[in-house]
N, C-alpha and C positions, 0 to 999 in steps of 0.2 A: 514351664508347665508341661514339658516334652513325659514327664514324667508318670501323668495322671492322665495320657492321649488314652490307654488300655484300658483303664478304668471307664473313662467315658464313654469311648466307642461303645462296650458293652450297657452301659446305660443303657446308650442310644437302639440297640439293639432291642436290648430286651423289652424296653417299651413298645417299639415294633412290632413285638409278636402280642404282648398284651394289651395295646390298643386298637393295634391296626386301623383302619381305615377311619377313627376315631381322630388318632394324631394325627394335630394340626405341627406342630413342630417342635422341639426342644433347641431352648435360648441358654446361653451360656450369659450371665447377670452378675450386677457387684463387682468386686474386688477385679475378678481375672476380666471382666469385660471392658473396662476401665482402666484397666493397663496396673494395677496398684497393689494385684496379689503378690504376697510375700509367702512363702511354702512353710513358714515357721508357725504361722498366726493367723494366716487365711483358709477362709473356706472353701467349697465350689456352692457358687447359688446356680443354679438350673431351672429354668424355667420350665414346666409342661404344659404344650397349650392343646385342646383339646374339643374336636365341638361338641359334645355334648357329654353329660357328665358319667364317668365309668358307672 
């Protein structure tokens, strides 16, 4: 999954700026959390958790 680290960071980032103090946290879920993503056929699920609603 070394492959889709940039991808995510940036996610992770960018929710940063547009939630801010909002984000509660981003959960990596499914397949890759689980051990059982396959890069041919899997997804990324991501979770955004958030206390109140954007």
């Amino acid at each position: 999954m070394a492959e889709y680290d940039r991808l995510l960071e940036r996610f992770v980032q960018q929710n940063r700026i547009i939630l801010g103090s909002n984000l509660v946290g981003i959960y990596l879920h499914g397949s890759a959390a689980m051990g059982c993503w396959n890069p041919r056929t899997s997804d990324l699920d991501l979770l955004v958790v958030v206390n109140d609603p954007p």
